[in-house]
C-alpha positions as CSV (number, residue, x, y, z in Angstrom):
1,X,27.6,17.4,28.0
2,X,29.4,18.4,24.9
3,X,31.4,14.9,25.4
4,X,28.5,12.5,25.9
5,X,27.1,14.1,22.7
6,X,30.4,13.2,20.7
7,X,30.2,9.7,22.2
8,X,26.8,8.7,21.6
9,X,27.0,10.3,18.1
10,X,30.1,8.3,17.1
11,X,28.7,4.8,18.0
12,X,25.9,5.8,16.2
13,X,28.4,6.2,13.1
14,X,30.1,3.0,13.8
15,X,26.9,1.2,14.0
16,X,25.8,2.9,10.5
17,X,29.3,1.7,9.1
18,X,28.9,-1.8,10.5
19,X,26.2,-1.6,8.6
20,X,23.2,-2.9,11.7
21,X,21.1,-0.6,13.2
22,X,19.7,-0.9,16.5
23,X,16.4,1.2,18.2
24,X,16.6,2.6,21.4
25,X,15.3,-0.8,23.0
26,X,18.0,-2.9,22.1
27,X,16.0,-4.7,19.3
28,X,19.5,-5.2,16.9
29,X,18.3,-5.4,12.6
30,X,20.2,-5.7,9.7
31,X,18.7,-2.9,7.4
32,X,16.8,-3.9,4.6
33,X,18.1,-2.5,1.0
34,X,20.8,-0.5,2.5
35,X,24.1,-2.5,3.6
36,X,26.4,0.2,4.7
37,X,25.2,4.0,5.5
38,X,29.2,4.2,5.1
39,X,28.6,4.1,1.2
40,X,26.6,7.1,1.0
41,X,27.7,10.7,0.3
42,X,31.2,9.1,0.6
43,X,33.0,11.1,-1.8
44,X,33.0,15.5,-2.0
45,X,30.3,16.7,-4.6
46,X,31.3,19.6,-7.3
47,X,28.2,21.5,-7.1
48,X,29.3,24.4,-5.4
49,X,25.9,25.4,-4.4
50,X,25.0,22.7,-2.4
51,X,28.6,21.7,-1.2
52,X,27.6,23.4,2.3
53,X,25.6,20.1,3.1
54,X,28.6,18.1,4.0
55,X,28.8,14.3,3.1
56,X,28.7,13.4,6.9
57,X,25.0,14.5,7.0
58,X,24.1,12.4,3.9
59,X,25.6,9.6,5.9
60,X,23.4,10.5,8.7
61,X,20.3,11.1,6.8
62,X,21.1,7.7,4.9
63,X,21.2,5.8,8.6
64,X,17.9,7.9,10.0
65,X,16.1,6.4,7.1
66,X,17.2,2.3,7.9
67,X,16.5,3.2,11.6
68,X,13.3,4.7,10.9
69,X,12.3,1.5,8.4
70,X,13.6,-0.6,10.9
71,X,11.6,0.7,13.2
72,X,8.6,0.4,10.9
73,X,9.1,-3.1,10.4
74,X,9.6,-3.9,14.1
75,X,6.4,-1.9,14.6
76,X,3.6,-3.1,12.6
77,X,5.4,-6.8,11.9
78,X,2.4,-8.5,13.5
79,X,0.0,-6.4,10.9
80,X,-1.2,-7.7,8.2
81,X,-0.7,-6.0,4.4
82,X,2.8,-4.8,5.4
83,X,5.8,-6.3,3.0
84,X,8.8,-5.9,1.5
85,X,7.1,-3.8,-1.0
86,X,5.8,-1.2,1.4
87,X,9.1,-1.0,3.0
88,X,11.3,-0.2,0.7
89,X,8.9,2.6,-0.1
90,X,9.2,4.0,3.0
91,X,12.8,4.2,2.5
92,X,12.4,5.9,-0.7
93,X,10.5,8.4,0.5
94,X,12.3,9.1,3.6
95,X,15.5,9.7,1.7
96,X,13.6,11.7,-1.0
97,X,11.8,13.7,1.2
98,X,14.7,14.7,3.8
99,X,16.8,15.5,0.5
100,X,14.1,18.5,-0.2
101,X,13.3,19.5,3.6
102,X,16.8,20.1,4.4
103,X,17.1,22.4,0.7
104,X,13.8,24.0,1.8
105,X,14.8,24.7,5.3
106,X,18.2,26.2,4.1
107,X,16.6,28.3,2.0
108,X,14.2,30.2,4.0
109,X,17.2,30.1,6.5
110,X,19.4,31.8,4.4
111,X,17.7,33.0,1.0
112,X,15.6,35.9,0.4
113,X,12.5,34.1,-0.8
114,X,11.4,33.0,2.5
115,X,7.6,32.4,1.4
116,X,8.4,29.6,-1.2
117,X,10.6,28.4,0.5
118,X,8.9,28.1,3.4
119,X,5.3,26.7,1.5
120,X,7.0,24.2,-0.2
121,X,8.5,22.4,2.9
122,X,5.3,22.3,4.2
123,X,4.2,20.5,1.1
124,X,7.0,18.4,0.8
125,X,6.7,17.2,4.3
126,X,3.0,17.2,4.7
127,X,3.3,14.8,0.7
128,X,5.6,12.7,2.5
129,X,3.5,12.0,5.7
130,X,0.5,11.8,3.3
131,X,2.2,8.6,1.1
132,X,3.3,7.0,4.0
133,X,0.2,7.0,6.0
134,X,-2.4,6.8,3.0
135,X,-1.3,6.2,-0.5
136,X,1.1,3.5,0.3
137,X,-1.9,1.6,1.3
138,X,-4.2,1.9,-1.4
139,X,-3.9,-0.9,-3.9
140,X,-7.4,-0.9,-5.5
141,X,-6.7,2.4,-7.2
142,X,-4.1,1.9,-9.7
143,X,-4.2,5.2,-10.9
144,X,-3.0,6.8,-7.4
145,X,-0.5,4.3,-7.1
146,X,0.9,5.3,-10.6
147,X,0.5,8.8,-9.6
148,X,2.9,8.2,-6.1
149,X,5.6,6.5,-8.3
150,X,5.4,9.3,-10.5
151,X,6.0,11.8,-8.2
152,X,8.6,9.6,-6.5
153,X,10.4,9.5,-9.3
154,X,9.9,12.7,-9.8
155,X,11.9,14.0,-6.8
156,X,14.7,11.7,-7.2
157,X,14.9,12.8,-11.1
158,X,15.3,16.4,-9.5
159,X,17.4,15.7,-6.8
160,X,19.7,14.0,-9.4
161,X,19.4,17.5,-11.4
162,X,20.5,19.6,-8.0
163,X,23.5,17.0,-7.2
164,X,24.9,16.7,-10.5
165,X,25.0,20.7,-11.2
166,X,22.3,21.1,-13.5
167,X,20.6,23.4,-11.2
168,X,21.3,25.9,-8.3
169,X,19.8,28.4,-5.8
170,X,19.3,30.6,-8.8
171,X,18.1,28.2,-11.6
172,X,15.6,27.0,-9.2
173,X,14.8,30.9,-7.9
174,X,13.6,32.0,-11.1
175,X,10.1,30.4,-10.6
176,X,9.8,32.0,-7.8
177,X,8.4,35.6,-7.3
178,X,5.5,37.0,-9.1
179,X,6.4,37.9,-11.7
180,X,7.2,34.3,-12.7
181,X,3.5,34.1,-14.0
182,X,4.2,36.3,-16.6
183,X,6.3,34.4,-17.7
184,X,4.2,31.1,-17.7
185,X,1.4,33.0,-20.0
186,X,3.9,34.3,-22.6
187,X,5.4,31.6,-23.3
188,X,3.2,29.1,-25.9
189,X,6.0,26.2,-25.2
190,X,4.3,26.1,-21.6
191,X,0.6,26.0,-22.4
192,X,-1.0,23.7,-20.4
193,X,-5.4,23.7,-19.8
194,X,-4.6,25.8,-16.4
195,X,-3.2,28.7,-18.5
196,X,-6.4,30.3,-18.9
197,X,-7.4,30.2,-15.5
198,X,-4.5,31.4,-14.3
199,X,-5.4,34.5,-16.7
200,X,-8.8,34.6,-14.9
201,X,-7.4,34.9,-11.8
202,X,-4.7,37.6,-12.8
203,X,-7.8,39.8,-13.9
204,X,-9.8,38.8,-10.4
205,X,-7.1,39.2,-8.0
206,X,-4.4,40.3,-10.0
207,X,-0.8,39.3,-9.9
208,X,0.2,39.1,-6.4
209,X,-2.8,37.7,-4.6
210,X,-2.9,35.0,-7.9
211,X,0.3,33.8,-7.2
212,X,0.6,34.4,-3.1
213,X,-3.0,32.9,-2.9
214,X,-2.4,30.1,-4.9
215,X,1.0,28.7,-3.0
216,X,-0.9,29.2,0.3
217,X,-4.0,27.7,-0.7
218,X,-1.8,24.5,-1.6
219,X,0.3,24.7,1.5
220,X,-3.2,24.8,3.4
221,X,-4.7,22.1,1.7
222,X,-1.6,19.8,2.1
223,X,-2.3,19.9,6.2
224,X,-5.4,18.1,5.9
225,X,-3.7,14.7,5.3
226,X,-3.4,15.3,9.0
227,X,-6.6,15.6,9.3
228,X,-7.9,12.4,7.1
């Protein structure tokens, strides 16, 4: 077993290197922006804090997302709407979004704030199901679209951040907890109009249910794109 595992999984890396991608039918594609999974994560990163995640899986996450646009474009290439445009998208988010799943799920495996961690996967992955399947497509409200590159950009501005050392586990730890909100109201350099209802809420439900309550009602809310 352990051998047809090792085989299947190292023509999978030649195929990646080769630079074509094929789906389980046969159906053979050359990937669309990416040439060669071989080129990414192909030299050892300094930042000691996410060294654990070995440059063979950012290979591998780099060939999931051409196989999974691949398949995308095999899928709906009869449908109208769907172009270059959307695709490379779709890659973008992919990559971004399996970038921040596999932080989140590493650290509610193996960090003590297993709440946040936890929440915000659910977010993350419910935001990137939610672009593909919804916001991608709207194109007669410029304002959402603007929003989607935002946060796009956003998470690849942040992943940057994480790969280059800027942050860590404990940079990005010390917004979590609650006793992070006291220090969002203290200090003036982070006022923002949400401030004072956050202060509203600290008096209602005080400073555990305020920030508990909050994360979950997000993380609850995010699940409905499911629903949509």
């Amino acid at each position: 077993m352990k051998s047809r595992v090792s085989t299947k999984t190292n023509l999978f890396q030649k195929k990646c290197e080769s630079g074509i991608t094929s789906n389980w039918s046969g159906r053979v594609f050359d990937p669309l922006p990416i040439r060669s999974c071989g080129s990414i994560g192909c030299f050892p990163h300094p930042n000691s804090h996410y060294q654990p995640f070995t440059t063979k899986t950012f290979m591998h996450i780099g060939c999931f997302a051409t196989l999974v646009a691949s398949e995308i474009r095999w899928a709906y290439s009869m449908a109208d709407g769907l172009n270059s445009f959307h695709v490379i998208q779709i890659i973008l988010v992919v990559i971004a979004g399996l970038f921040w799943l596999q932080i989140y799920i590493r650290g509610f495996l193996f960090r003590s704030f297993k709440f946040e961690y936890g929440a915000y996967g659910i977010i993350i992955f419910c935001g990137a199901y939610g672009y593909i399947t919804h916001l991608m497509w709207v194109e007669d409200q410029p304002v959402l679209t603007l929003a989607g590159f935002f946060w796009i950009g956003y998470a690849y501005y942040k992943a940057w951040k994480r790969l280059s050392g800027r942050t860590s586990w404990q940079t990005m730890e010390t917004d979590f907890g609650p006793q992070s909100l006291d220090k969002v109201i203290a200090d003036d350099s982070k006022y923002f109009r949400g401030k004072g209802l956050i202060e509203l809420f600290l008096k209602l439900f005080g400073k555990n249910g305020t920030y508990y309550g909050t994360i979950s009602f997000v993380a609850l809310l995010s699940l409905l794109v499911f629903y949509i």
